[in-house]
C-alpha positions as protocol buffer text, in pm:
chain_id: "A"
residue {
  index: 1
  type: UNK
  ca { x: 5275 y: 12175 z: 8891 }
}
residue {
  index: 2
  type: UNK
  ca { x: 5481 y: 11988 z: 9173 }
}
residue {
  index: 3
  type: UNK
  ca { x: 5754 y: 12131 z: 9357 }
}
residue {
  index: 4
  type: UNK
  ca { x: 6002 y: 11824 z: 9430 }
}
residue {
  index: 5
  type: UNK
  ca { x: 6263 y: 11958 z: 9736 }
}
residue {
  index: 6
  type: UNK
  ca { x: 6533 y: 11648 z: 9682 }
}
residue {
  index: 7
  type: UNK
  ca { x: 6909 y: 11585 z: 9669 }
}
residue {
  index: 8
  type: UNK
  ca { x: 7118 y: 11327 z: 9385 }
}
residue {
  index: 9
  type: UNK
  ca { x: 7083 y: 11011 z: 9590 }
}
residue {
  index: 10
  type: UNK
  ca { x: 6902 y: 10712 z: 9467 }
}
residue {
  index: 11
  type: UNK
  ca { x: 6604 y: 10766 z: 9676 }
}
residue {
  index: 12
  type: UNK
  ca { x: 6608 y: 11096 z: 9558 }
}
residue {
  index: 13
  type: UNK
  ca { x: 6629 y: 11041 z: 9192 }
}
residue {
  index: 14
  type: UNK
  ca { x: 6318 y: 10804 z: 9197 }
}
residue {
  index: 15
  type: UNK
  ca { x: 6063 y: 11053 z: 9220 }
}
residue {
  index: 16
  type: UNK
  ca { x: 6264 y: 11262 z: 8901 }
}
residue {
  index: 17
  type: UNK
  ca { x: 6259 y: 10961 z: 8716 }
}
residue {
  index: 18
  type: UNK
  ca { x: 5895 y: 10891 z: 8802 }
}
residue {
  index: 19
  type: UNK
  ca { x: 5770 y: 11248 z: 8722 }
}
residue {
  index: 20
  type: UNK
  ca { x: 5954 y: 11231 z: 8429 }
}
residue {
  index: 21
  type: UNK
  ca { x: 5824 y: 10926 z: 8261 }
}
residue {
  index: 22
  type: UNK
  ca { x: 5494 y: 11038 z: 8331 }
}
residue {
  index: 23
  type: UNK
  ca { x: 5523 y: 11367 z: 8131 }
}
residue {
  index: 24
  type: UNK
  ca { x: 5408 y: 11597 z: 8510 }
}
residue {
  index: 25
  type: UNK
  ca { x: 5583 y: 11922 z: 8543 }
}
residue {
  index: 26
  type: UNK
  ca { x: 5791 y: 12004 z: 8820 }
}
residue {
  index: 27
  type: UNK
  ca { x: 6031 y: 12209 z: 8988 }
}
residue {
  index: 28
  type: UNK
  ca { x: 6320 y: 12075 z: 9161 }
}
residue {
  index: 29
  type: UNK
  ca { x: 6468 y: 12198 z: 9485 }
}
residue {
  index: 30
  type: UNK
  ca { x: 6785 y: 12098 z: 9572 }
}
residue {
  index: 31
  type: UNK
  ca { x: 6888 y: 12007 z: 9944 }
}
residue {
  index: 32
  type: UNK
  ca { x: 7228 y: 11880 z: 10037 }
}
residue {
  index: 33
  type: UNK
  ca { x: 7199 y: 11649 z: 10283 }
}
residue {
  index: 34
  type: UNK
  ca { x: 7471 y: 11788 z: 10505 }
}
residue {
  index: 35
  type: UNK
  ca { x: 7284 y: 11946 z: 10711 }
}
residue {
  index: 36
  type: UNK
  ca { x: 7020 y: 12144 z: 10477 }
}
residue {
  index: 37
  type: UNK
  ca { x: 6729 y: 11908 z: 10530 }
}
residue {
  index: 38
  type: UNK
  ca { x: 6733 y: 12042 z: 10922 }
}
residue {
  index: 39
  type: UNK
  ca { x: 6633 y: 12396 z: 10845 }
}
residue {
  index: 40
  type: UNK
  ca { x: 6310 y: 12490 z: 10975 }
}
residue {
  index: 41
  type: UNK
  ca { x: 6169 y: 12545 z: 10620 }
}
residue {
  index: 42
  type: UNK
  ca { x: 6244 y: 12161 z: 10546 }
}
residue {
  index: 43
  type: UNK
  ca { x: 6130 y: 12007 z: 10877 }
}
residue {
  index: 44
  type: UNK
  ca { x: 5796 y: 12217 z: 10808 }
}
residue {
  index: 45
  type: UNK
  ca { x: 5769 y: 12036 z: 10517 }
}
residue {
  index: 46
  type: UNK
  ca { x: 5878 y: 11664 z: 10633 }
}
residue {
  index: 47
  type: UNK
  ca { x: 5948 y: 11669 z: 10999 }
}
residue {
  index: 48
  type: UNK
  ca { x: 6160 y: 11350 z: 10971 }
}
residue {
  index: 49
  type: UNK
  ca { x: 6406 y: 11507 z: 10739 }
}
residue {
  index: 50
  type: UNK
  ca { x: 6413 y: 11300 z: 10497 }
}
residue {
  index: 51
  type: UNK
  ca { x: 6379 y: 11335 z: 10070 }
}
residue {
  index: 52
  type: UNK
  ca { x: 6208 y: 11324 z: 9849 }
}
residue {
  index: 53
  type: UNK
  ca { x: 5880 y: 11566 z: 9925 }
}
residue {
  index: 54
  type: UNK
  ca { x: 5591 y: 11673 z: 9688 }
}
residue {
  index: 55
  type: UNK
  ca { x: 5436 y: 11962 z: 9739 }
}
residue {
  index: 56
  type: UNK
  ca { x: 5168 y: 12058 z: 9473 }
}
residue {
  index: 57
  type: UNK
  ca { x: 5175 y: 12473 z: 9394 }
}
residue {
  index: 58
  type: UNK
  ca { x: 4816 y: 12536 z: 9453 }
}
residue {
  index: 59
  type: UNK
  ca { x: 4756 y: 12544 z: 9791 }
}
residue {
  index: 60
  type: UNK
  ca { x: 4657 y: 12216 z: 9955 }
}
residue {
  index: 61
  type: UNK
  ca { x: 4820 y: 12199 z: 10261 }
}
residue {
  index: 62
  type: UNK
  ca { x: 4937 y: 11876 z: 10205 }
}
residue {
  index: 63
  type: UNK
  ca { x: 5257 y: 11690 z: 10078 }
}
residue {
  index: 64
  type: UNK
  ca { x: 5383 y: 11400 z: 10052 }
}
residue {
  index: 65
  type: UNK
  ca { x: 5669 y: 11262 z: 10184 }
}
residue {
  index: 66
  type: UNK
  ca { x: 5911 y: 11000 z: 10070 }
}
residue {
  index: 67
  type: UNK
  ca { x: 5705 y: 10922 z: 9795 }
}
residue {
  index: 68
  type: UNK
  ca { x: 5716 y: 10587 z: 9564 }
}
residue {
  index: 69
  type: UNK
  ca { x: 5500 y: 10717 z: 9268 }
}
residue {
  index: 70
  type: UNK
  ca { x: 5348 y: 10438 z: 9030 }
}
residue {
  index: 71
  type: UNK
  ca { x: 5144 y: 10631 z: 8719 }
}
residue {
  index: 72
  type: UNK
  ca { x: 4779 y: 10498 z: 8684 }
}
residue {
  index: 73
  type: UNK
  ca { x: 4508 y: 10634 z: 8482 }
}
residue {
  index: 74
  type: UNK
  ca { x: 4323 y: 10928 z: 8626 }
}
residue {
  index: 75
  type: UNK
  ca { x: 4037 y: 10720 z: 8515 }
}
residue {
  index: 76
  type: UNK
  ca { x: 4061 y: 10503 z: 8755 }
}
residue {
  index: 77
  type: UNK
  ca { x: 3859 y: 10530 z: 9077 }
}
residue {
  index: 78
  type: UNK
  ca { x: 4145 y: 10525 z: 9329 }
}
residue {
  index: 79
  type: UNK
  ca { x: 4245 y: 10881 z: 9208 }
}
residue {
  index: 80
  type: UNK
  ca { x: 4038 y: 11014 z: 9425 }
}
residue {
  index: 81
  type: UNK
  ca { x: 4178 y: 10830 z: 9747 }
}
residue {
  index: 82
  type: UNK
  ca { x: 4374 y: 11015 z: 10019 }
}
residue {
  index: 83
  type: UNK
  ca { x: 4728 y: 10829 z: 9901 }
}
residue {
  index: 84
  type: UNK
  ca { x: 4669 y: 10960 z: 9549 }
}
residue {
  index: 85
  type: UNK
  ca { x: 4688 y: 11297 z: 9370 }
}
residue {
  index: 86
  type: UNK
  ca { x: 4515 y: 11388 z: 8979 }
}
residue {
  index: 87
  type: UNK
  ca { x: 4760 y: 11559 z: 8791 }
}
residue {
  index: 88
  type: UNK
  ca { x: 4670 y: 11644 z: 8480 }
}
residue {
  index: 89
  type: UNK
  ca { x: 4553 y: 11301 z: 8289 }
}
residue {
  index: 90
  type: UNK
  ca { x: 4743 y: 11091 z: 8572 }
}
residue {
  index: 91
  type: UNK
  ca { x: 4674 y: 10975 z: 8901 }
}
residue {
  index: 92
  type: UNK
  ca { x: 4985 y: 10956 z: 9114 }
}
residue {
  index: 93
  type: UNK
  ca { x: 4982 y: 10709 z: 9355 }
}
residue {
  index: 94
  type: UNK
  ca { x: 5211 y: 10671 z: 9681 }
}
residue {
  index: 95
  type: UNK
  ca { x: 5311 y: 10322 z: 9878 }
}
């Protein structure tokens, strides 16, 4: 499960689509871009302050931020690089 902190901007709505048509689960958080991506709790997440960020549940310690996804199979060796998570039977990979 991904937790997907975004706001209803075209940049922002990528990453939905993306997860979507790749069948992942995720939970959305909303930001409004008026001023709520410069709360501490964001910038600890994305210090830029900028959408979209991933953040898988279990604990990692990583996320990604501003994220291009592009489905692969998690067959594929890539899933296993440093720009790609395994979710499930997908690899999600980020430009």
């Amino acid at each position: 499960m991904l937790d997907l902190y975004t706001d209803a901007t075209p940049n922002g709505l990528k990453v939905s689509i993306a997860l979507e048509e790749m069948g992942l689960p995720y939970n959305v958080h909303r930001l409004f871009l008026g001023g709520e991506q410069k709360t501490p709790e964001f910038t600890e997440l994305n210090a830029n302050n900028k959408i979209s960020v991933l953040v898988p549940q279990q604990s990692t310690g990583l996320s990604m931020t501003e994220p291009t996804p592009s489905p692969t199979s998690a067959e594929e060796p890539f899933c296993s690089s440093r720009t790609a998570w395994s979710a499930g039977t997908h690899c999600v990979h980020f430009a």
